[in-house]
N, C-alpha and C positions, 0 to 999 in steps of 0.2 A: 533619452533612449526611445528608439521608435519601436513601443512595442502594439502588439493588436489587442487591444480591447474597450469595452465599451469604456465611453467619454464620459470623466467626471472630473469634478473638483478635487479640492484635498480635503474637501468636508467630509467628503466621499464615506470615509471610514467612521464616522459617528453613526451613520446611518444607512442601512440595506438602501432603505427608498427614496438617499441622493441620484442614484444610479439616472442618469439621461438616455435614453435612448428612445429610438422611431418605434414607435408599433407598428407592426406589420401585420397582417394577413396571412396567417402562417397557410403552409399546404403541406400533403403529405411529399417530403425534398429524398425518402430515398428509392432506390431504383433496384428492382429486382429481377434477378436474371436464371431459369429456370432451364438444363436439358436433361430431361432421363433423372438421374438421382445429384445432381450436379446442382448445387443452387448455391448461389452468390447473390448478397445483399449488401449494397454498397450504401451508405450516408453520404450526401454530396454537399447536402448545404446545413447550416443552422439559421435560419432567415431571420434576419436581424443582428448576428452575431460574425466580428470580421474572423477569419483563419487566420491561423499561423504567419507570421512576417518573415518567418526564418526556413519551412520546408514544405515542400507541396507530395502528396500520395497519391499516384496513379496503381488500379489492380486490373489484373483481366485474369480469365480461365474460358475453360468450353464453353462456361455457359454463355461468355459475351463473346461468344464464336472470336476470342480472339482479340479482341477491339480492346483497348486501355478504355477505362471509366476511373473518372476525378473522385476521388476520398476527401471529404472535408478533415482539414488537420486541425485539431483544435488547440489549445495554447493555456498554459498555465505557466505562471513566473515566479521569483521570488521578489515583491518588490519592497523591498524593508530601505532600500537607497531612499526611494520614491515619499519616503514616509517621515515628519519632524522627529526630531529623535526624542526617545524618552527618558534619556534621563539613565535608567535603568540597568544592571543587568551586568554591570562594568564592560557593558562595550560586545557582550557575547551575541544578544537581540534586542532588535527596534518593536517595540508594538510585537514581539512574541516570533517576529521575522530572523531568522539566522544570517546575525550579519558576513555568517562563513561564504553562506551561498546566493550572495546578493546578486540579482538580474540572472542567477541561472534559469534554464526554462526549462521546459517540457514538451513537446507537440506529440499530438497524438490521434489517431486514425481508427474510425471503430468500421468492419464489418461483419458479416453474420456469413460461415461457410460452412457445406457439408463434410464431412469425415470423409479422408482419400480421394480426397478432390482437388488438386494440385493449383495454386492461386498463383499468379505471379507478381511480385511488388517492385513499383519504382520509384525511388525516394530522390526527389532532384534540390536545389537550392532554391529558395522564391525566387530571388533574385541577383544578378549576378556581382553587386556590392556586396556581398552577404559573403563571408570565407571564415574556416574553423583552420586555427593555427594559423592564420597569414595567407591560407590557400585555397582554392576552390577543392570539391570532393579528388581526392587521390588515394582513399585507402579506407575501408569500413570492414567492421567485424558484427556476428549475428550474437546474440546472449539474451537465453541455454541456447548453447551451438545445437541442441539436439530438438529443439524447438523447429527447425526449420530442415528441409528436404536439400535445398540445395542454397552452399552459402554465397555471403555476397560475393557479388564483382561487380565490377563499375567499368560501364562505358561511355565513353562522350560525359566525363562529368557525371553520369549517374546512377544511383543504386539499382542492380538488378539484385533480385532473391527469390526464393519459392518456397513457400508452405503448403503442407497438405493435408496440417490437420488444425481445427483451432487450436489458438494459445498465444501469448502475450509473447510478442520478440522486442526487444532492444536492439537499433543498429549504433553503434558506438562511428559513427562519422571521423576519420583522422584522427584516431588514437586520441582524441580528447580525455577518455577516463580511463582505455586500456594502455597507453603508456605515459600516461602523467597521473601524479598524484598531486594531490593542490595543496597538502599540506605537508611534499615533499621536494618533488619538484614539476613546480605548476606550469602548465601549462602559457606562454609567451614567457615563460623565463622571468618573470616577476616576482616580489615577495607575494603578491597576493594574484591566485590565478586569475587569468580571463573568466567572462563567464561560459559559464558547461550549457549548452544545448542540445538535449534531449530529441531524440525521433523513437517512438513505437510504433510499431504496427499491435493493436488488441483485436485479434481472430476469433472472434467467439462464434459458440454453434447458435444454431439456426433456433430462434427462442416462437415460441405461438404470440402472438400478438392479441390482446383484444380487438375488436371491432368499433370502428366509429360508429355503425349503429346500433350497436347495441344497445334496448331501453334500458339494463343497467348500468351505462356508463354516463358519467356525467364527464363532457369536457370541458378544458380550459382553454381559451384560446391565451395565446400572448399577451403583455400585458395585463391581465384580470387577474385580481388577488381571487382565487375560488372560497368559496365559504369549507371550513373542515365539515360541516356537517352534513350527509351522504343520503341520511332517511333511510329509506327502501334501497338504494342504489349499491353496487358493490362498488364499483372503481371508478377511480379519480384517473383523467387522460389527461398527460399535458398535452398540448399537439403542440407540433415542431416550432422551436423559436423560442426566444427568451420569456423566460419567466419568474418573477420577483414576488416571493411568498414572503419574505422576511424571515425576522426567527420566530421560532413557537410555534410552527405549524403544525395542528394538533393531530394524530394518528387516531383513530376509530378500531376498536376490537372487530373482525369479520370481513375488514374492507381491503380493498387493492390499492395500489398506484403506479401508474402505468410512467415511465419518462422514458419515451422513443429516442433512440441513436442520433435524430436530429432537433433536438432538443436538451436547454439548460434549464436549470433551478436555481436560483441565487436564494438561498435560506438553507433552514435546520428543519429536522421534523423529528416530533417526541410526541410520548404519550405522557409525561409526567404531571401527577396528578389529576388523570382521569378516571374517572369511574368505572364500576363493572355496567356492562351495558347486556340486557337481558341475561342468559345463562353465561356470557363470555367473560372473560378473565380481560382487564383492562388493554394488559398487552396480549392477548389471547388471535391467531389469524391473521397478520396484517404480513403483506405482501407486499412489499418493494421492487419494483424490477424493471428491466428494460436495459438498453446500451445508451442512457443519457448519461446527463454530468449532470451532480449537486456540486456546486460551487460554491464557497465561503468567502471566495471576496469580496472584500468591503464589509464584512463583520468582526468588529471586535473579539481579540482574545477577551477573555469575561476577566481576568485582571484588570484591563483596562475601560471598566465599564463604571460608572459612579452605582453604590448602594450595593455591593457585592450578591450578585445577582447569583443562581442555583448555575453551576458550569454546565450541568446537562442542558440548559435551554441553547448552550452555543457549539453541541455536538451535532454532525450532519442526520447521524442518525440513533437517536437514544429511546432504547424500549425497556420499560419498566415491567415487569412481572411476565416476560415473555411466556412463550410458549406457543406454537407451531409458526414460528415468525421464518418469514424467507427475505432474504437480500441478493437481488440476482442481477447480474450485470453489469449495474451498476460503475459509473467512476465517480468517486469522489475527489475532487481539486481542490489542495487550499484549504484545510479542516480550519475553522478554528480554535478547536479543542478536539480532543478525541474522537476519532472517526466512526467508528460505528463498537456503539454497547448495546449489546442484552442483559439486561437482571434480571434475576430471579427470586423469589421470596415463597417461604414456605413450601420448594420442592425440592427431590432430588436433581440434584446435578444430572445424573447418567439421566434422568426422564426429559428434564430440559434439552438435553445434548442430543438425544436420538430426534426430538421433535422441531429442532428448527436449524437454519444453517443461513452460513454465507458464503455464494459460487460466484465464480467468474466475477468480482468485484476488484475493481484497479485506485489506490490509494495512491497520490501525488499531495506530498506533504512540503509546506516549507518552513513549519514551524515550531516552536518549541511545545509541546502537549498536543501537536497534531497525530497522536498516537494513529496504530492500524485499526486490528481487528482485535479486541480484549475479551471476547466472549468465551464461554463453555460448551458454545456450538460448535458442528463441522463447520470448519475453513477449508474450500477445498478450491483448486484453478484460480487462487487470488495471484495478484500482485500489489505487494505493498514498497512504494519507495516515501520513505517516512527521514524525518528530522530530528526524530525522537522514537518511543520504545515502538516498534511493529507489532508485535502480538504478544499471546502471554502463555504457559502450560497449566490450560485450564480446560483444553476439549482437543479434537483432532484435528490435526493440520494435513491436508493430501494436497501433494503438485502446486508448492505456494511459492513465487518465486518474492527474493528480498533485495534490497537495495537501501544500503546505507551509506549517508550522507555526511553525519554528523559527529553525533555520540549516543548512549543506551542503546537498549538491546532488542535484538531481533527477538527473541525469547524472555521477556522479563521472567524472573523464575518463584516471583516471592510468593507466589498465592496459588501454587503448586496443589487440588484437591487431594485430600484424604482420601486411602482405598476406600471407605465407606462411604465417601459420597459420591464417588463417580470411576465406573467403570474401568479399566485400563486406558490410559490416553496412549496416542499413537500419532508420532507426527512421521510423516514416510515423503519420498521421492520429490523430496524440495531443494531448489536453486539459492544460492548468494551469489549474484553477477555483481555487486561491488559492497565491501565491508570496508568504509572508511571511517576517518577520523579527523576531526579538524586542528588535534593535537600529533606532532610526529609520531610520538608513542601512545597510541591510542587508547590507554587502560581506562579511557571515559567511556567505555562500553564492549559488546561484544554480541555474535551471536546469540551462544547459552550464557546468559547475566547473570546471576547469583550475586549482588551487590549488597550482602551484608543486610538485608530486608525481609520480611516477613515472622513468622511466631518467630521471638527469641530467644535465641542461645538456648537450643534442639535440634536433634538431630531427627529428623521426620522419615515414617518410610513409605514412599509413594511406590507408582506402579507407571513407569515410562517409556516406552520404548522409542528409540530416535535412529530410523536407519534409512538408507539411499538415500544421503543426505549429500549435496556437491556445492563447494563454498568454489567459485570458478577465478575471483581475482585475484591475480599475482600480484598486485602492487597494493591489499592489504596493509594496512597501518594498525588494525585492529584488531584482537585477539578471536579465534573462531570461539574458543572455550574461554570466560572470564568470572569464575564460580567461585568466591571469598564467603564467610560465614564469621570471617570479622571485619575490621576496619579502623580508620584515623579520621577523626576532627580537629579540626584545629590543632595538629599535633600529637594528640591525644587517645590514645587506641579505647573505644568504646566495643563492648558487648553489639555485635550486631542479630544475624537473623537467623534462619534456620540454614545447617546442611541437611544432606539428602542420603537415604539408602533405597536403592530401586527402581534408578534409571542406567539403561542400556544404552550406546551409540553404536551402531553397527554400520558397515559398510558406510564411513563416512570417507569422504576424498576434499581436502583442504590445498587448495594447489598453492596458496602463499608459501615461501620460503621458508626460513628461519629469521625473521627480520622481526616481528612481534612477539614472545614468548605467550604461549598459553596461560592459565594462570587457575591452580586449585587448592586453596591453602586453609586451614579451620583456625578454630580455637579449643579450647579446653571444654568449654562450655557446648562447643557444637561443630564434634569433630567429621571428617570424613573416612570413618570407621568401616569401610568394607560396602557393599552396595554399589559400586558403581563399577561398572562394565564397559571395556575401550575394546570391542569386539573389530579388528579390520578396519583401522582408523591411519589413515594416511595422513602426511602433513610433507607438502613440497616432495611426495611420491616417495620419501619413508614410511615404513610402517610402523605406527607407534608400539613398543614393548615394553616390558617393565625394567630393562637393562638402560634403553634408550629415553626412558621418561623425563630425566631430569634436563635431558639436553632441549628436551621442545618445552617441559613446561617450568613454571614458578611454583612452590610449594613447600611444604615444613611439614613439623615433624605431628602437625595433627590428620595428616592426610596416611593411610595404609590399609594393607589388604586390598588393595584394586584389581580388578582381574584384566584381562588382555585377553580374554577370549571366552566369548561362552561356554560353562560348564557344559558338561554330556549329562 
């Protein structure tokens, strides 16, 4: 397979710094275009790093009077084919790679635009070998339709569209995931689908940059492992081009790090066991940010590492004892564990949660523990397409769109906080553009996950509310709702985890049919005894009520008292 990326061996995965490649001379590669209140900032190159083989992004607006200017597309795969097999896993993952979605890819396009400032995008093929379905571009759809101003159309083979506000769009190229499902019926008509190639557009707003001269910035050029330690300096600058940190890249309490839109990171970065460094809290101030990519290729899952090594050191980004931690822009590609954790020790939750967050950050997973975003902070303008669990209800989620792949859940729900330790959580006006499953009946997962995990066999009473919530794929294999509080092993029904009283869903819209049933069922031990609220919950454009309940969901006789509408 002709894919683009830097040149390596198959040693390649033992170690970050097999990695081959030219040092270059990086420069500042993107290009800014300013009229009136109207500013566009396009990324063109990553100097040192090839684009996409598979889609090329032209944008224009006022500001480029007009004129198309080239978007660097940048590229992440699944390569678990590419990889000796281990042995492992009975056939599910290679080296932690899902062999569901092997060679599927990703390309993706970062720029930086103002609010009501109408951008035009055109998504063409690299090259004219290159066909989805058997065919050159004949048909593409935008997902969230409401993401963008005016939806596709295609001429001359190519994608037009327009946004006018940032935000993350998906163009689904010839029905590849909007009218095939690959673990129903795949796409070339095969038992196992072709693979899925991904095109984004990530519109994000216009961010402050630091300065190259600044005497508190230290840069890095390409090539140079930079040393973590800062001194007197606040921020770490990569400038534009590849860069091989490895893992362990230690994080500083106070300090920044800057990875501009044309620029990568191939490593991890923790703070795990560091010190308090003057009045600062180890994980105390550290600042993440920019429109680059941290990239995990060529890192070992930490299963496959000799001397079973701390998993946090193979997380892209793991902060221990946070506290006013920001993650902003950010893409992560490729995790190979868990993508971005905050902990916390010895505070409240609601004081953690008010003081640190993660924005406009883009998650492109292919693997098994390549979770999202698991924190107690704001998640707010993410997008997480993961292999495994996306996030968890443990802090707030605003405008977060999902994309699942595989199995587990959008929502893992097991460590659900206590009213006492954390404020009311609030997940509001979030997208699911595709909920699948690599099983036809997908009960390996789901949006809301309640898999029988967490304190057990209780029933706990938390404080949730879950509304403007729009699950948008029809072709679904996976339950939106999948909340048990028991279970089977080996046959075997064991005591599982907690259910819940004192979550809400309000104004949710589920467009799949009836082709997956929902699924809310307890035990004796930890029943679903009133508390839970199905406020204006649609399912394939029914309304869910309590006459109609049993026809969309799965359940017994430990589940009653449910409401269908918020009390007055």
């Amino acid at each position: 397979m002709n894919t683009p990326r830097i040149a390596v061996t198959i040693s390649f995965f033992v170690m970050l710094t097999l990695f081959v490649t030219t040092k270059v001379s990086a420069a500042e590669s993107s290009q800014q275009f300013i009229k009136g209140r109207d500013t566009l900032i396009v990324y063109k190159d990553v100097p040192g790093l090839a684009p996409s083989n598979k889609y090329t992004i032209r944008v224009k607006s006022a500001a480029t009077n007009g004129k198309w200017v080239d978007c660097f597309a940048n590229y992440t795969y699944n390569m678990a084919g590419e990889l000796p097999k281990d042995g492992l896993n009975k056939g599910i993952t290679n080296f932690h790679y899902q062999w569901y979605t092997d060679k599927w890819s990703h390309t993706y396009g970062n720029i930086e635009m103002s609010r009501n400032t109408p951008v035009e995008v055109e998504i063409s093929f690299k090259t004219d070998t290159f066909k989805i379905a058997g065919r050159k571009i004949f048909k593409a759809a935008a997902h969230p339709s409401q993401k963008v101003s005016k939806q596709p159309v295609i001429e001359n083979g190519k994608v037009y569209f327009t946004i006018d506000n940032p935000g993350q769009v998906v163009i689904d190229i010839n029905g590849q995931m909007d009218d095939y499902n690959a673990a129903i019926n795949p796409i070339g008509g095969k038992e196992k689908s072709d693979p899925i190639h991904t095109i984004s557009l990530f519109a994000n707003p216009v961010m402050t940059k630091p300065s190259l001269d600044d005497p508190n910035v230290v840069v890095v050029e390409p090539g140079v492992i930079p040393s973590p330690v800062l001194g007197n300096k606040k921020t770490l600058y990569f400038k534009p081009g590849v860069h091989k940190i490895g893992i362990n890249f230690k994080l500083y309490p106070g300090k920044n790090y800057y990875i501009p839109g044309d620029a990568i990171v191939y490593g991890t970065f923790n703070n795990l066991e560091m010190p308090v460094v003057g009045n600062l809290r180890s994980g105390e101030d550290i600042k993440i940010y920019g429109y680059g990519t941290i990239s995990c290729q060529g890192i070992k899952h930490p299963k496959y590492v000799d001397g079973s090594p701390d998993p946090g050191l193979y997380s892209p980004v793991f902060i221990t004892d946070a506290m006013n931690v920001e993650l902003n822009g950010i893409t992560i590609a490729d995790p190979s564990m868990h993508s971005v954790k905050f902990q916390v020790w010895g505070q409240r939750a609601d004081k953690m949660k008010k003081e640190s967050f993660s924005r406009w950050v883009k998650i492109i997973s292919w693997r098994a523990n390549g979770d999202g975003i698991g924190n107690c902070n704001l998640v707010e303008d993410c997008f997480l397409r993961t292999a495994d669990d996306a996030s968890y209800i443990k802090g707030d989620r605003i405008r977060t769109i999902f994309w699942r792949d595989v199995h587990a859940a959008g929502f893992h729900m097991a460590g659900i906080p206590d009213p006492g330790d954390c404020f009311p959580i609030r997940i509001e006006d979030c997208d699911v553009i595709y909920n699948r499953s690599r099983n036809v009946e997908g009960y390996n997962g789901g949006i809301f996950h309640q898999r029988a995990e967490g304190k057990p066999a209780v029933q706990r009473t938390v404080n949730v509310t879950v509304r403007n919530f729009r699950s948008h794929d029809k072709l679904s294999n996976m339950p939106f709702f999948n909340m048990y509080s028991n279970g089977n092993e080996n046959g075997t029904r064991h005591l599982g985890g907690s259910s819940y009283k004192g979550i809400t869903f309000q104004n949710i819209s589920i467009e799949a049919p009836i082709k997956v049933k929902q699924v809310l069922t307890g035990c004796k031990e930890a029943p679903w005894y009133g508390g839970i609220t199905f406020d204006n919950v649609t399912i394939g454009g029914t309304l869910l009520t309590q006459e109609n309940f049993t026809t969309f969901f799965i359940t017994n006789e430990y589940v009653k008292d449910i409401l269908f509408k918020m009390p007055k």
